[in-house]
Backbone as JSON, one array per atom type, in Angstrom:
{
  "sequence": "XXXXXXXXXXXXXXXXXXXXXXXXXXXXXXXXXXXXXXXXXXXXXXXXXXXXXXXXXXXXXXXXXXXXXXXXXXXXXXXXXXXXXXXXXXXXXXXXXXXXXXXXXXXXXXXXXXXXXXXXXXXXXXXXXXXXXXXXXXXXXXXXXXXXXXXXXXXXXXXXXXXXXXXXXXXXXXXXXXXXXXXXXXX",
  "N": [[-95.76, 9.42, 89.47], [-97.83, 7.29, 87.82], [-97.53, 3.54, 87.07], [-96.81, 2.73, 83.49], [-97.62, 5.46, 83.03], [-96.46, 8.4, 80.97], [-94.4, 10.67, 80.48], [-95.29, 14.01, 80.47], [-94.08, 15.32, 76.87], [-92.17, 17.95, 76.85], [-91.63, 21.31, 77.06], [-91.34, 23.46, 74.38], [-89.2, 25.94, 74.06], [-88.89, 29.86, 73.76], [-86.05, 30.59, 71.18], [-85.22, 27.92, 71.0], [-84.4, 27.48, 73.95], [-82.83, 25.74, 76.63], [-84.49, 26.04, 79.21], [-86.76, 28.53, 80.19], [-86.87, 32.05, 79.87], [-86.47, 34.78, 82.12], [-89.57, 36.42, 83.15], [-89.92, 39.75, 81.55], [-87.76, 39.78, 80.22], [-85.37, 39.84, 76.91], [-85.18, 36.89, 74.83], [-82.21, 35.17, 72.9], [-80.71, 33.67, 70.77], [-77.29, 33.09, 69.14], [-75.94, 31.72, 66.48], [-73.59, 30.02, 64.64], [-72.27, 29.68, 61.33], [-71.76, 26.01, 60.53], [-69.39, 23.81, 58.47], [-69.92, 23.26, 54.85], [-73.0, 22.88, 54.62], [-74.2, 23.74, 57.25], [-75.96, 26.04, 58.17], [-75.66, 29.26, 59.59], [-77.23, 31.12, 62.27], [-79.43, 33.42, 63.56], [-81.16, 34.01, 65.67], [-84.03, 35.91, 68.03], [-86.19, 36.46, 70.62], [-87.74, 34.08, 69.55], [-88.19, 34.7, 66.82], [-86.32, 34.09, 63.66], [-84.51, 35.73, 62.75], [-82.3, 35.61, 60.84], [-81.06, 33.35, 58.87], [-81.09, 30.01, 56.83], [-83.71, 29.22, 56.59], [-85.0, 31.6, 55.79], [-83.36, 32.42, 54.06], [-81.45, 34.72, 54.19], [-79.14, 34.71, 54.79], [-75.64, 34.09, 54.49], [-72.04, 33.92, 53.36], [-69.54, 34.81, 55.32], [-69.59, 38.05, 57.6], [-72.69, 38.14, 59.47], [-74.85, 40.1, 60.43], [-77.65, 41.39, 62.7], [-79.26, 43.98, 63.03], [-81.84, 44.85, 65.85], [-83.96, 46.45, 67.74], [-83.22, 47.86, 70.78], [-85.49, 48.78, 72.51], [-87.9, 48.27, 71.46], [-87.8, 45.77, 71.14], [-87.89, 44.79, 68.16], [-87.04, 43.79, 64.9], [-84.99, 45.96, 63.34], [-82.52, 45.73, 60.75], [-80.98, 43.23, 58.73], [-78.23, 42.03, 57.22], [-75.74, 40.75, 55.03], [-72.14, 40.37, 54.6], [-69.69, 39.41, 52.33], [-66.54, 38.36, 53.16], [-64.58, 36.65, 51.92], [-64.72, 37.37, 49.05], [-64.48, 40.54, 47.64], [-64.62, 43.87, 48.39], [-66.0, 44.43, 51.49], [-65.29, 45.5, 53.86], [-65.9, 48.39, 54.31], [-68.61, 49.02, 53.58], [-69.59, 47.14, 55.52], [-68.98, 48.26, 58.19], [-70.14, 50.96, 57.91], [-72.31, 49.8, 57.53], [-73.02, 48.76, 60.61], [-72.41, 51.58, 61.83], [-74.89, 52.68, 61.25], [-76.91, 51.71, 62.66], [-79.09, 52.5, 65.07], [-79.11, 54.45, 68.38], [-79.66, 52.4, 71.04], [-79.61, 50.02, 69.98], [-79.56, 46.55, 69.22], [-76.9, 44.33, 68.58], [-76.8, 41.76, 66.51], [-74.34, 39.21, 65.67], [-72.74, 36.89, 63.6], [-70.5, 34.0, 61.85], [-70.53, 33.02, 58.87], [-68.88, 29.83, 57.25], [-66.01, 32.05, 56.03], [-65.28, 34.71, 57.77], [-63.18, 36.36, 57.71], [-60.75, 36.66, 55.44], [-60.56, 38.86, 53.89], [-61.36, 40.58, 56.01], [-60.82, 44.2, 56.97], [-58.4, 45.92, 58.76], [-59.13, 48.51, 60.05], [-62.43, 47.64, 60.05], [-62.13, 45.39, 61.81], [-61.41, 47.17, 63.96], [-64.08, 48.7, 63.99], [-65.47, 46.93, 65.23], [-64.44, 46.15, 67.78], [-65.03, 48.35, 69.04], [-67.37, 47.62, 70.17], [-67.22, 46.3, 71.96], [-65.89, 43.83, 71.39], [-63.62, 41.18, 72.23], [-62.76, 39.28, 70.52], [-62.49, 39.69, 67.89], [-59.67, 40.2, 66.44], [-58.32, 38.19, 66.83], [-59.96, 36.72, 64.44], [-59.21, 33.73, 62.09], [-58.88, 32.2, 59.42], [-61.73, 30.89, 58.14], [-62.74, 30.73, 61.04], [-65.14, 29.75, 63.53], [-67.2, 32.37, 64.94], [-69.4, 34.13, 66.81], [-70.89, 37.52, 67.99], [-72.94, 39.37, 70.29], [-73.51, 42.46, 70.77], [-74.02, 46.32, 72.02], [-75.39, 49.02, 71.2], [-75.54, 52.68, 73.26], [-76.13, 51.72, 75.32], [-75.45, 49.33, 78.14], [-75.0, 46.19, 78.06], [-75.72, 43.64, 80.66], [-73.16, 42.68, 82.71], [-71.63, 39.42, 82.81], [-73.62, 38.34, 81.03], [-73.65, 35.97, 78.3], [-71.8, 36.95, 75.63], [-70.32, 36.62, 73.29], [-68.36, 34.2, 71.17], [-65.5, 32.15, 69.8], [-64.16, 29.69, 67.9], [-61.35, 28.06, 66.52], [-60.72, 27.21, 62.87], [-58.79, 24.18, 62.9], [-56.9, 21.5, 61.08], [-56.33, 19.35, 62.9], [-59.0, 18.85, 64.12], [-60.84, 19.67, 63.28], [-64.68, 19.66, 63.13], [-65.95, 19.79, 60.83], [-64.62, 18.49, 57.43], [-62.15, 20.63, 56.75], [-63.0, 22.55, 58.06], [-64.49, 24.08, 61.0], [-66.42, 23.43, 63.98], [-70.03, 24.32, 64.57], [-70.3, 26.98, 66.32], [-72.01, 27.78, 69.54], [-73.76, 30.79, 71.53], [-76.3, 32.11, 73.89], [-78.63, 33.26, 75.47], [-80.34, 35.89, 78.03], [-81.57, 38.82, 78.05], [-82.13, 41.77, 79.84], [-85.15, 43.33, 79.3], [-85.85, 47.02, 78.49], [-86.22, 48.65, 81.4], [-89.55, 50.71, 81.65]],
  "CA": [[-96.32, 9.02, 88.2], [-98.5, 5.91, 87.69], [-97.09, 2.9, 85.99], [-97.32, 2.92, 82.36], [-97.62, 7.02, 82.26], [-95.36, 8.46, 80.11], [-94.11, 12.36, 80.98], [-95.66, 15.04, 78.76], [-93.08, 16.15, 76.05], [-91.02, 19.09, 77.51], [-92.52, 22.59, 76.68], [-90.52, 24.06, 73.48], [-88.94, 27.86, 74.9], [-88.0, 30.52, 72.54], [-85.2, 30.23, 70.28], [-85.05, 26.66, 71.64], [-83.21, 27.27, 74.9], [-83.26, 24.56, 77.32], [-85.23, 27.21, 79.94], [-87.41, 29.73, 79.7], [-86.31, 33.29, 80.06], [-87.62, 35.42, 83.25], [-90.42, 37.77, 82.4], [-89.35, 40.84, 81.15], [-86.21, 40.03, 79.32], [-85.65, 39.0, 75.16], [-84.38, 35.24, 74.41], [-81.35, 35.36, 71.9], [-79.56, 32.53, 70.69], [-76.34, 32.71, 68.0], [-74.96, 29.67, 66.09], [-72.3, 29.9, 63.7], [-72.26, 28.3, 60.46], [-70.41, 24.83, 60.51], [-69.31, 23.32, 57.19], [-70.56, 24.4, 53.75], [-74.21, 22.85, 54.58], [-74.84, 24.24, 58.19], [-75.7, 27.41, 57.93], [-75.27, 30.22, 60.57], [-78.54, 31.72, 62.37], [-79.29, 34.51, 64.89], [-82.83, 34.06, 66.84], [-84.4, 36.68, 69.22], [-86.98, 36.69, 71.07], [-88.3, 33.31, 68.65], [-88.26, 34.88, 65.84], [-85.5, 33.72, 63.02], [-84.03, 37.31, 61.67], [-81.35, 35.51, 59.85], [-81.04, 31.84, 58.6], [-81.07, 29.48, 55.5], [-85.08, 28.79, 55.64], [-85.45, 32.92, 55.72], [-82.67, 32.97, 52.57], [-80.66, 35.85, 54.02], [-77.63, 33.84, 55.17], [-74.49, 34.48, 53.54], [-70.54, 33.57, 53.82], [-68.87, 35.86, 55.61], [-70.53, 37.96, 59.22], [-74.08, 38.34, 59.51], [-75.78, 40.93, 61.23], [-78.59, 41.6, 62.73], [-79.71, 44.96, 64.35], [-82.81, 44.88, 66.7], [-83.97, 48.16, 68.58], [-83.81, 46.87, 72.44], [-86.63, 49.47, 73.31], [-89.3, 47.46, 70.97], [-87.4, 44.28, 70.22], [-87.79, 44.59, 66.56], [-85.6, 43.91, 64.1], [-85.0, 46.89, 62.05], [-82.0, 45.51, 59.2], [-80.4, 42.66, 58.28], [-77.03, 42.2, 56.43], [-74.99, 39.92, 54.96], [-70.66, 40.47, 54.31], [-69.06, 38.42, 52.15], [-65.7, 38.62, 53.43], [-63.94, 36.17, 51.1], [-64.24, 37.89, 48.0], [-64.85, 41.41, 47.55], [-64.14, 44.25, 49.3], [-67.48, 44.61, 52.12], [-65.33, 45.76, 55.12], [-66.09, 50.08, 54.58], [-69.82, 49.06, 53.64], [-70.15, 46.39, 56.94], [-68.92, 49.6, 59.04], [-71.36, 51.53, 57.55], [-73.73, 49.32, 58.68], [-72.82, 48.93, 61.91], [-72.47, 53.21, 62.38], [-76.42, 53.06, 61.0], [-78.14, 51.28, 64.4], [-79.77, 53.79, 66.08], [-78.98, 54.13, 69.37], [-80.23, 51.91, 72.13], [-79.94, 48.85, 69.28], [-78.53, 45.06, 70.2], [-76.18, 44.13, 66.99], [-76.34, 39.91, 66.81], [-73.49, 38.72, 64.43], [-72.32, 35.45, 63.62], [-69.88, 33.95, 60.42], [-70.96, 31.37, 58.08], [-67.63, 29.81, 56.42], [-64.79, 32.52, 56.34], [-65.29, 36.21, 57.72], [-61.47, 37.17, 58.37], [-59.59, 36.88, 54.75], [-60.73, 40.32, 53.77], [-62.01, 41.68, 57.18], [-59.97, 44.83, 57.57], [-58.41, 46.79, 60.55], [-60.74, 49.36, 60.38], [-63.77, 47.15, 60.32], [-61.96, 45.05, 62.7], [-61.72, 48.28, 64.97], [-65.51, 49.4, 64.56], [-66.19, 45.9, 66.39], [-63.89, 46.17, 68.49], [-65.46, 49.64, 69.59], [-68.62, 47.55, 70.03], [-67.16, 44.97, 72.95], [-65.33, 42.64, 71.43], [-62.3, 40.51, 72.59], [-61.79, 38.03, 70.04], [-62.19, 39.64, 66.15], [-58.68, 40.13, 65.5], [-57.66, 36.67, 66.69], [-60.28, 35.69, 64.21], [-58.86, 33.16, 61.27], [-59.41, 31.29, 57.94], [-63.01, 30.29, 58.37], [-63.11, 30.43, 62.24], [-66.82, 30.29, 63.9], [-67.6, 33.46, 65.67], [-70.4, 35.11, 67.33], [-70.72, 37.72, 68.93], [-73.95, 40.2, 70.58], [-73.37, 43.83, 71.0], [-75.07, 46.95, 72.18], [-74.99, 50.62, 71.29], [-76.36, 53.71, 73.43], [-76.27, 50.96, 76.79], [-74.48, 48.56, 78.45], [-75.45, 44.8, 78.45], [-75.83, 43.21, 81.9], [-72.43, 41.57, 83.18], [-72.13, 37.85, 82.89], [-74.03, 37.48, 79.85], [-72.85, 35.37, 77.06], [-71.49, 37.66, 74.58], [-68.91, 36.0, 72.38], [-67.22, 32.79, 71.63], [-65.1, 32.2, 68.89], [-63.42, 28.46, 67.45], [-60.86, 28.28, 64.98], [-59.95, 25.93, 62.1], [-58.01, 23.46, 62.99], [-57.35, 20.42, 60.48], [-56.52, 18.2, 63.33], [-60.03, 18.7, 65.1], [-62.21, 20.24, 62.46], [-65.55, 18.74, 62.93], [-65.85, 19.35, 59.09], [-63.63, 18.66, 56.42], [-61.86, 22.08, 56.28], [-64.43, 23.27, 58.96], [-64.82, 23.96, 62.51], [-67.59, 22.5, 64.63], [-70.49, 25.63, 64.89], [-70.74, 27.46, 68.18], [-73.5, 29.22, 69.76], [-74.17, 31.58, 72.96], [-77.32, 31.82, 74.07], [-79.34, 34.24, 76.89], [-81.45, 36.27, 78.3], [-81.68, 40.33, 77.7], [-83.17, 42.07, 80.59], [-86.07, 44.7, 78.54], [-85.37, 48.1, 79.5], [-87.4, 49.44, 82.19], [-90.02, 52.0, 81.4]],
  "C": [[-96.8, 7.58, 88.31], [-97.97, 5.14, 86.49], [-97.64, 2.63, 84.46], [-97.64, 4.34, 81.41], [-96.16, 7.4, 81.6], [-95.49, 10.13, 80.09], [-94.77, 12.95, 79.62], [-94.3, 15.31, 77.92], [-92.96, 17.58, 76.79], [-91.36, 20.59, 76.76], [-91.14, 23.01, 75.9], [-90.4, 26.21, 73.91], [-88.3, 28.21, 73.41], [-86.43, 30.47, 72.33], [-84.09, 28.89, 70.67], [-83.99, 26.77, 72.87], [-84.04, 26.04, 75.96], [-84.44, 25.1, 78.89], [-85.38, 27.92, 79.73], [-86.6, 31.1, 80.22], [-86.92, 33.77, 81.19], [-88.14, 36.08, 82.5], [-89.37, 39.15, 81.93], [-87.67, 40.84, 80.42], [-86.33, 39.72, 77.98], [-84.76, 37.78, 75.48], [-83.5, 35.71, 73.35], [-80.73, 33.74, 72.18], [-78.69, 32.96, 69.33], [-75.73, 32.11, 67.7], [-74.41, 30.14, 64.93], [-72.64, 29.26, 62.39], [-71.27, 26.72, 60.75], [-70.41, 23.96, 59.34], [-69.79, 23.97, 56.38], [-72.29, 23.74, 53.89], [-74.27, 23.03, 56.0], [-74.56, 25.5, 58.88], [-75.79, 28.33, 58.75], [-77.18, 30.75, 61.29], [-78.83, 32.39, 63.78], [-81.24, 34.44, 65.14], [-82.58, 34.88, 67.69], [-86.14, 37.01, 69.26], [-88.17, 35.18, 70.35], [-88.51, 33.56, 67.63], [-86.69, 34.7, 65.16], [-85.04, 34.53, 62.25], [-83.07, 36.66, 60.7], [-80.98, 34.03, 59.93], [-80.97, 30.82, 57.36], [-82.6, 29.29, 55.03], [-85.38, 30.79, 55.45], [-84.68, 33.59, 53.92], [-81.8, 34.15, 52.51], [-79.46, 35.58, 54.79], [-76.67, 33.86, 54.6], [-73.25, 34.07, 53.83], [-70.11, 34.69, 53.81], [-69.6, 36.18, 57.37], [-71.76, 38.45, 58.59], [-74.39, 38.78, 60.76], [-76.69, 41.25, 61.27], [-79.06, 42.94, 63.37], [-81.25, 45.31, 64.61], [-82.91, 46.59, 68.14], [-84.81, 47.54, 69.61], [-85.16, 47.69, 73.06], [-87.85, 48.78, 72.94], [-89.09, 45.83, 70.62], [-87.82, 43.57, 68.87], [-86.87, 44.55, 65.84], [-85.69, 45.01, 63.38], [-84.11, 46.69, 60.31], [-81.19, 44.44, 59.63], [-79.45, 42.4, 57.03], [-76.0, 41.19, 56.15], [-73.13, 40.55, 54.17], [-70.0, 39.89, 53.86], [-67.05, 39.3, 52.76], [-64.67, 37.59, 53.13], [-63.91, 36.71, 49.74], [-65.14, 39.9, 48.49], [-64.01, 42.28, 48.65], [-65.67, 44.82, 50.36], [-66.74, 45.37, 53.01], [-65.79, 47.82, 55.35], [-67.41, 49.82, 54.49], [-70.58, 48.3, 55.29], [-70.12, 47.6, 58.44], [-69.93, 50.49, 58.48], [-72.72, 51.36, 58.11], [-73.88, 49.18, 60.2], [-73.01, 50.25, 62.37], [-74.19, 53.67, 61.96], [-76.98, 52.6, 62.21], [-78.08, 52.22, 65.11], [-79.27, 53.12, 67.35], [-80.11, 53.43, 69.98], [-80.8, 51.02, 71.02], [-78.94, 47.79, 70.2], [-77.98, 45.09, 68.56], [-75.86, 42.37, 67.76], [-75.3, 39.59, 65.48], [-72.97, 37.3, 64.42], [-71.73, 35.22, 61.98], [-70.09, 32.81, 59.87], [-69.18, 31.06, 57.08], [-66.6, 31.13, 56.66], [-65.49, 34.07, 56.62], [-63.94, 36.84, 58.37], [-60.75, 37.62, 57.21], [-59.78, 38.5, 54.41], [-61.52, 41.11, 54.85], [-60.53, 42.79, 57.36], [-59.39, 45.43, 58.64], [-58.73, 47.45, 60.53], [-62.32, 48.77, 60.52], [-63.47, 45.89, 61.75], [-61.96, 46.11, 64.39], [-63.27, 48.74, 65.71], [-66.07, 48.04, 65.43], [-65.59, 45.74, 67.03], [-64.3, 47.23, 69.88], [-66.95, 49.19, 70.53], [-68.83, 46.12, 71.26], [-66.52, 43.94, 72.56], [-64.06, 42.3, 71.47], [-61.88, 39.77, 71.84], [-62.22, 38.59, 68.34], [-60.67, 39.98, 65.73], [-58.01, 38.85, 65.88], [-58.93, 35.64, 65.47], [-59.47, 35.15, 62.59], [-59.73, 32.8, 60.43], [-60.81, 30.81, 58.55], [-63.05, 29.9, 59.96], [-65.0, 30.42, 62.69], [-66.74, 31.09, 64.61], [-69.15, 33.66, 66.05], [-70.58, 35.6, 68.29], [-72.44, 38.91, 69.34], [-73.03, 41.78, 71.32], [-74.23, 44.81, 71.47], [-74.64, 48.25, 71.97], [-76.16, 51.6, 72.13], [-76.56, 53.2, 75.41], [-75.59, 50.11, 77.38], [-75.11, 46.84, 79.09], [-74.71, 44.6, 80.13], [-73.95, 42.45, 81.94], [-72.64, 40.18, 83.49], [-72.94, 37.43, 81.56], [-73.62, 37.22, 78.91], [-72.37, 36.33, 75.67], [-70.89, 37.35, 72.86], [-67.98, 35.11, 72.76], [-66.88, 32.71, 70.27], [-64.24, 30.29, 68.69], [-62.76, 28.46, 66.05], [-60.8, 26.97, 64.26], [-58.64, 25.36, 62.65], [-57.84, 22.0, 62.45], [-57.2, 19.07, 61.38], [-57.54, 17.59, 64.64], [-61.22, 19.64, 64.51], [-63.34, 19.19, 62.36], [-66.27, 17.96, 61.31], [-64.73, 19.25, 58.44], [-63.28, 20.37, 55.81], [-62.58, 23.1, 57.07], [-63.93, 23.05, 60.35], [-66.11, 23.48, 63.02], [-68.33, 24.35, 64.64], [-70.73, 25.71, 66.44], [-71.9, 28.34, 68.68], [-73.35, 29.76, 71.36], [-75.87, 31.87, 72.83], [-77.7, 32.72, 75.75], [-80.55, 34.97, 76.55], [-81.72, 38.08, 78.33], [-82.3, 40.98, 78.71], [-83.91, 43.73, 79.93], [-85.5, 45.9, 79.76], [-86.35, 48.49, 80.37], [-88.43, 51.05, 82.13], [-90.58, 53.1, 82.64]]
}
């Protein structure tokens, strides 16, 4: 570089990862909510299925299901899982994704006080290791797949609990995210 140049700005990759994806795979990123103003949000492929500027963000888990053959989203869903009772309707939703869907979820503020053990089961059915350790407003997220079997090694699920003597918020956990690369199915 010649003195005085100044590097181009750094090429923006889908759903801001720090590198691009190889050809033929989808981008995903999932971030957690953290506190009561930062709000949870599931990206794929660069597009923002679920977020606070989209308005379909909610307290509790948030799901997304995307059909891996076209990488479209087909439904989005929000659970409150502090009041009410959601956990027979959130299974519901979950037993609707057609096969050969991805299911992205992530919890804004609390999705445990009323998650039950049957809705804790159907995600359990669906790959995951950490929903019944989850707590009082822990951050979660996790990516799923029905009908196929995600690649080994890729980021699936990470979970952080409340803890008041390392909550980044008052009453809060810090948000977490995973983040990859999907390899499209082969036609």
């Amino acid at each position: 570089m010649h003195p005085g140049a100044t590097a181009p700005p750094p090429r923006r990759q889908k759903c801001d990862h720090w590198t691009p994806c190889p050809p033929n795979t989808y981008a995903y990123r999932l971030l957690s909510g953290g506190g009561k103003d930062r709000h949870a949000k599931i990206c794929f492929e660069d597009e923002l299925l679920m977020g606070e500027k989209m308005g379909n963000i909610a307290r509790g888990i948030n799901i997304a299901i995307v059909s891996y053959e076209t990488g479209k989203v087909t439904a989005t869903r929000s659970f409150d899982m502090y009041e009410g009772d959601n956990s027979t309707p959130m299974i519901r939703f979950i037993e609707s994704a057609p096969t050969k869907s991805l299911l992205l979820m992530v919890t804004h503020d609390d999705g445990s006080t009323r998650l039950k053990a049957d809705a804790k089961k159907a995600i359990e059915a669906l790959g995951s290791r950490q929903i019944r350790n989850m707590k009082f407003r822990s951050s979660w997220v996790f990516l799923a797949a029905t009908g196929f079997e995600l690649p080994a090694g890729l980021p699936r699920e990470k979970i952080n609990h409340s803890d008041d003597s390392k909550n980044r918020y008052s009453g809060w956990p810090a948000e977490i995210q995973i983040e990859g690369c999907i390899p499209r199915e082969q036609s």
